[in-house]
Every structure is written in C-alpha cells, then in structure tokens.
C-alpha positions in Angstrom: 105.8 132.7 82.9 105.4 129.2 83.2 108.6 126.9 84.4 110.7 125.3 81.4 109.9 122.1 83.3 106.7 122.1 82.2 106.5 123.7 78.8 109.6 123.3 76.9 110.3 119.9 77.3 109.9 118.1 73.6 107.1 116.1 73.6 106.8 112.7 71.6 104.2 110.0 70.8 103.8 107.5 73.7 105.8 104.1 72.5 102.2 102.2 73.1 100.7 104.8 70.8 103.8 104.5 67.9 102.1 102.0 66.0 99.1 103.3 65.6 100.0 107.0 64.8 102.6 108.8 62.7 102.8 111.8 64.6 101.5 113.4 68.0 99.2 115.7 65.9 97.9 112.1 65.1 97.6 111.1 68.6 95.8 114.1 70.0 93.5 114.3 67.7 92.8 110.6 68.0 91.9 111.0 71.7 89.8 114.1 71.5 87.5 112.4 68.8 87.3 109.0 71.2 86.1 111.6 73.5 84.2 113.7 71.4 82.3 110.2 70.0 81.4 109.2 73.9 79.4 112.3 74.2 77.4 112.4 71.3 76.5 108.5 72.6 75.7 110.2 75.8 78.0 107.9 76.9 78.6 108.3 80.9 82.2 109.7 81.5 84.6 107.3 83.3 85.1 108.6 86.3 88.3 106.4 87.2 90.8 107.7 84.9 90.5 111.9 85.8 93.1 114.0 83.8 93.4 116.2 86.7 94.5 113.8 89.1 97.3 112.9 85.9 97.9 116.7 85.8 99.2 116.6 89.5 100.7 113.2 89.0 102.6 114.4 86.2 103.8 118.0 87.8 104.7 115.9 91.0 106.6 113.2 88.9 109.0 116.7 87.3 107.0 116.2 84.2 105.6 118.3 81.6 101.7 118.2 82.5 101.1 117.1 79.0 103.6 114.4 78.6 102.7 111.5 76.6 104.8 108.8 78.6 104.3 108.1 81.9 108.1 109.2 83.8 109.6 106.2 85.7 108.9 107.4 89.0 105.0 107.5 88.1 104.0 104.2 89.9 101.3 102.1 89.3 99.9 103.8 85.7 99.8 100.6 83.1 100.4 102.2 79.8 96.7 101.8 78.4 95.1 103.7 81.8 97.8 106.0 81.4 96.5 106.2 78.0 92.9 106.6 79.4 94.0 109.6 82.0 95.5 111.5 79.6 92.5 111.2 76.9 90.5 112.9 79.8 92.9 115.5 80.3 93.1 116.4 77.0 89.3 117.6 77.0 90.3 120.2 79.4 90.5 123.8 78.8 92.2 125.1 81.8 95.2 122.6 82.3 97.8 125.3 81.9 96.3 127.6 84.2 96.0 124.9 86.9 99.7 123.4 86.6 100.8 127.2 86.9 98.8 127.5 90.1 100.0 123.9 91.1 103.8 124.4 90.7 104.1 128.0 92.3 101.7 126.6 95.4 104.0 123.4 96.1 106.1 123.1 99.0 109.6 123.1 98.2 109.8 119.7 99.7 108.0 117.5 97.4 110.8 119.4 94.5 112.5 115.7 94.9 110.1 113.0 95.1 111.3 109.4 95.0 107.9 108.3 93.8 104.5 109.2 92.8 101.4 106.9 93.3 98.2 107.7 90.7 95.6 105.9 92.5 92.1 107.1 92.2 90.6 106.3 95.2 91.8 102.7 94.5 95.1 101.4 95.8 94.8 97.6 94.9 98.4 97.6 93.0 100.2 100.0 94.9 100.9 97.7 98.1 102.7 100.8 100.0 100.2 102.9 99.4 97.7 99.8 101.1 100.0 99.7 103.7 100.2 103.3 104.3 96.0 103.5 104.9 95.5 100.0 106.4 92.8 100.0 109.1 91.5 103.4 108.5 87.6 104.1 107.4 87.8 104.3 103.7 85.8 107.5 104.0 88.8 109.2 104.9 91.2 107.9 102.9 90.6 110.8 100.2 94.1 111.4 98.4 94.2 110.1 94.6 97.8 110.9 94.1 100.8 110.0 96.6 103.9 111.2 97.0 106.8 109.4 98.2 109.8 112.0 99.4 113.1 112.1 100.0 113.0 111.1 103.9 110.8 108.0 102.8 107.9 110.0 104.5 104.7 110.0 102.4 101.8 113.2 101.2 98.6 112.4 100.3 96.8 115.0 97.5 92.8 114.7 97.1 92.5 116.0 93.7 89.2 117.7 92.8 88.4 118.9 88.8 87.2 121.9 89.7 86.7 124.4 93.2 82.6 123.2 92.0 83.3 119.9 92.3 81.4 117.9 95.1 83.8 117.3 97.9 82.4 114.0 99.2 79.4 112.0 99.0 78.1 109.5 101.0 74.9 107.3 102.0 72.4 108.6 104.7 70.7 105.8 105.8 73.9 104.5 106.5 74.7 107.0 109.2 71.5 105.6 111.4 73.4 103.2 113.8 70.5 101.2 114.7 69.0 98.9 112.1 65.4 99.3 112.8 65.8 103.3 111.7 67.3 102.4 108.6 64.5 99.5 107.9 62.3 102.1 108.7 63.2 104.3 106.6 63.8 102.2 103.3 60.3 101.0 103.7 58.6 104.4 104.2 60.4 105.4 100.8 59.2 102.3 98.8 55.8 102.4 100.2 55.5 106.2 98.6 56.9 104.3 95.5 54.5 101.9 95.6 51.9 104.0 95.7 52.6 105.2 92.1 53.1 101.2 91.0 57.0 101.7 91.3 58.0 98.1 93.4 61.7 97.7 91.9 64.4 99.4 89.9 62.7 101.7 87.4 63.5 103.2 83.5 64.7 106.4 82.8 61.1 106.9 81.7 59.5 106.5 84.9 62.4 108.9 86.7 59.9 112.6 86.1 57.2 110.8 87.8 59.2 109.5 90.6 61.3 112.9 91.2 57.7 114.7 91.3 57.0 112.4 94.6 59.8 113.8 96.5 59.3 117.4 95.8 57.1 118.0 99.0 59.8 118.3 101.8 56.9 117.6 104.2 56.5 114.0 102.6 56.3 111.0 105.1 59.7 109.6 103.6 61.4 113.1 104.2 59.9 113.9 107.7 61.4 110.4 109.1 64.2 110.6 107.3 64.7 114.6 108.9 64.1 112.9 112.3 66.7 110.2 112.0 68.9 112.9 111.1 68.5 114.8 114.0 68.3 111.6 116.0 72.1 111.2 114.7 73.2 114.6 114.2 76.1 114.5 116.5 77.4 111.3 114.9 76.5 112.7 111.4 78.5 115.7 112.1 81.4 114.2 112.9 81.6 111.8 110.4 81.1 114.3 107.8 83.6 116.6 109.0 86.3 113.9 109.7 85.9 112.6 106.0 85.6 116.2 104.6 89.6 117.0 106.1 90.5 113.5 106.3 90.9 113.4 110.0 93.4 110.6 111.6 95.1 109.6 108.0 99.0 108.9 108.9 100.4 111.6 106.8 99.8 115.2 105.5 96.9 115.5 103.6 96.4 118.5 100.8 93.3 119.3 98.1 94.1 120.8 95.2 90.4 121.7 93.2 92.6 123.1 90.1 93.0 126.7 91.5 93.7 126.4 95.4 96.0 124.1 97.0 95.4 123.6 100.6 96.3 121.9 103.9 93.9 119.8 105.1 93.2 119.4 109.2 90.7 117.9 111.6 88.7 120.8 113.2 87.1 120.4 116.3 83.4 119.0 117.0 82.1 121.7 119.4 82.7 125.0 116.5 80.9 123.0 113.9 77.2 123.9 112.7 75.2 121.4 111.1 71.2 122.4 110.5 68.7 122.2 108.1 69.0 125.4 106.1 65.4 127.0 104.8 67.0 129.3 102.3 68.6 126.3 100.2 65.1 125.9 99.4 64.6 128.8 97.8 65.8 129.9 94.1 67.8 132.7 93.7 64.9 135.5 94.4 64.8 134.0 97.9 60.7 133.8 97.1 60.2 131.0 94.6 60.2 127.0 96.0 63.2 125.1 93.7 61.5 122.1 92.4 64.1 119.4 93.1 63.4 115.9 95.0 66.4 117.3 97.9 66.7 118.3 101.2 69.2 121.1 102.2 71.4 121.4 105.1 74.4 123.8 106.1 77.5 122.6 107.4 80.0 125.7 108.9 83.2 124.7 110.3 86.1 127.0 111.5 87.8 126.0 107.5 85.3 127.1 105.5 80.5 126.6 104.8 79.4 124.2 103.2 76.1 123.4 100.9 75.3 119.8 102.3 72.5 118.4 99.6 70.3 115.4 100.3 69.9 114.0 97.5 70.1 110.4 95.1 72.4 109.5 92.9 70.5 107.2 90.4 67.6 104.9 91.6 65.7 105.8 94.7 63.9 102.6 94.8 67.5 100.6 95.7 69.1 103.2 97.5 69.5 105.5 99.6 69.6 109.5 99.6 73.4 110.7 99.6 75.1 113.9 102.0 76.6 115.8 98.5 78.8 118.5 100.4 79.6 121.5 98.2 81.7 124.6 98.8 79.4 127.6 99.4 
C-alpha cells in the first residue's frame, strides 16, 4: 500500500496555473499536450527540468509526488521551472512505482528535513548548496537534489530516470595531461574528416557518411586515440571511478535510478579493472561486428561492471569522443 502522504493528500491547481485553467483535469492535460507537441516537432527534450529528480524532491520535501505546488521547504524551484519539472514528470509511466520504492528505501533520518534543494547539476541560486561543493572537481559533484536535516548536516541524491540511464559522461581527450597528445589527436580525427571534404561542423545530412568513417576500430584516429588511453589508463581510471561514486564530496552521497536507492563510496584504485573489452564489439550472437562509430571498454570495481562506451555526442569534427559508463 502506498503511504497516505503521498496519495491521499487533495491535490489542486498550482496558483501560477489558476488563471489559465478551470480545473486540474485542465492542467494535466494541458501539460501532456505541450509535451506531446515537442515530440511530434522532434523537438530535443530539456534535459534541465527532469521529473524524476522533482519526484525525489517532492517525496523528500513530505509531499505527494504529484503535487502541483512546490511545498515551502522546496528551495530554489521558481514557480514556472517548477512548472517545467512537473510537465516532465507527468510523461512518466512508472512514477508511482518509483516513489513506493523511494519512500520504503529512505533512511529514517531524512523523515524531518528542514530543506530540500532541486538543483540539477546547477547550483547558481542555491548559495548553501555552492558553499557546500566549493573547491571540489565539478565531475564529482553529482547530486541533483539536497537535503538539509535536522542536525544542519547535509545529503546529496544523484537522481538517474532509469537503472538504463548513463551514469556519467565525460570528454576523452581531456583526460590526456599533456597538450601535444590531445593536439595530436584532434588533428588525426579532422584529417580522416578531411579526407571525405568534411573541414568544420557538418549537417545532419552529412552525419551517415561521417559515422561510416569511424566504423573500422583499426582507423588511424582510433589506434592513437587507444594508445593515449593506455598511455593514461591509471589516471583515466581513477578519475572515472572517483566521479562514478563521487569520491571526496563533504557529505553522504546516494543514487536513486527510480528502483534502487544506494549508498555511494570511493572504492579503491588497486581492485579496479579497466580494459578494452573485445566482446562489446560483437552483437548479441557474439559472431556479428556491431556497426557503430565506438570503442568499448569494461570497467569492474568491487561496487558493481560497467559498459564504458567511447563514443560522440553530436559533432565529431568539434569535439571529442565521450567515456559513456553504463550499468552492465
């Protein structure tokens, strides 16, 4: 059964929503069209305003998970991105299911919290919250919602939409600590661009083309980019890792990915494997080559493996290839 908190409470139009709509029936189905409209328009989803990181909010804050007014101890949520976070989470199938695992996974502790911080990975206009994380590498800073307790102690919560969801992404050529490897290494990729008359950002059109490039993991770009990698493997490593658990924040950190909700802690460097993994390669009869412009790597620590995909994230001729880490 799911906790009167949560489900019982009367719910009412928003008072920045009461002049537009009559009723909440009104409201609802206002946002889901808005939402609806964006994807026929292909429209890319905004991925500042998540409704599951408004679905912890909101449990945290002793809310319903579908309230329509932000509660007063819900810091930092103007009323139009509140407006915007809930439109999100109103898309969503599985939000009962995930507040029930939520609420019966909580520690009894955060039952009285003085204040709640939606943040995204942004905390411009919540100065504690800047406070809290000042000086530390904003890789590891992963928490989207804050809690404030009782004992004036703070608890960070990295909120992912589902247990699919990529758990952190970040640039590769970036991890080469010396400039000439990652001068190298930009040039080596825009001279294979060049050689199909790609010599700046390209259209959608031109994308098949330059995808098709990358599909050799023998290429010249891939081989010195696999080098640098190994080159920087122990650094790599540990930079992965400490942002994956979000080593050396000031406060207990937790991830909740909508079914689990778990503790997260720095593991040590020496029973972590990181290694280029052949059978990533392969599709699922373990025979077939994927076709994909990626390279594939494994990551095992004592917490749990890990996919670790090299891959871009838009252009290739203006950046670089991104570590994508995914549960296995």
């Amino acid at each position: 059964m799911m906790s009167s908190i949560y489900r019982r409470r009367k719910r009412m139009i928003p008072d920045f929503a009461a002049m537009m709509f009559k009723t909440l029936q009104e409201y609802d189905n206002y946002t889901l069209d808005m939402n609806a409209q964006a994807a026929a328009k292909r429209v890319r989803k905004n991925v500042e305003t998540v409704g599951s990181e408004l679905l912890v909010a909101l449990l945290c804050a002793g809310a319903a998970f579908d309230a329509t007014e932000c509660p007063s101890v819900l810091v930092g949520c103007a009323p139009e991105q509140f407006g915007k976070y809930r439109a999100d989470l109103m898309t969503r199938a599985d939000n009962e299911s995930s507040a029930e695992k939520f609420m019966s996974a909580r520690p009894a502790e955060w039952m009285n919290t003085k204040a709640v911080y939606l943040t995204g990975k942004s905390f411009a206009d919540a100065p504690d919250i800047k406070v809290l994380n000042a000086g530390l590498d904003r890789k590891v800073v992963k928490a989207d919602v804050y809690l404030k307790l009782e004992d004036e102690t703070f608890v960070g919560i990295s909120v992912k939409q589902t247990d699919a969801a990529t758990k952190s992404n970040y640039s590769v050529e970036k991890m080469f600590n010396e400039e000439e490897d990652r001068i190298a290494c930009q040039k080596a990729r825009r001279d294979m661009l060049a050689a199909i008359g790609v010599t700046t950002y390209y259209e959608d059109s031109k994308r098949d083309e330059v995808n098709a490039l990358f599909y050799d993991r023998e290429n010249p770009y891939w081989t010195l980019l696999r080098a640098n990698i190994e080159k920087y493997k122990n650094s790599i490593t540990k930079t992965l890792v400490d942002c994956l658990y979000g080593a050396g924040v000031p406060y207990p950190l937790y991830e909740f990915d909508g079914t689990l909700l778990v503790r997260l802690a720095p593991v040590e460097l020496a029973d972590v494997v990181f290694e280029e993994h052949l059978p990533f390669y392969m599709c699922d009869d373990g025979v077939t080559p994927r076709k994909c412009a990626k390279m594939f790597y494994r990551l095992v620590t004592p917490r749990g493996s890990y996919r670790v995909e090299v891959r871009w994230k838009g252009d290739c001729y203006g950046a670089s290839p991104q570590f994508q880490i995914h549960c296995m």
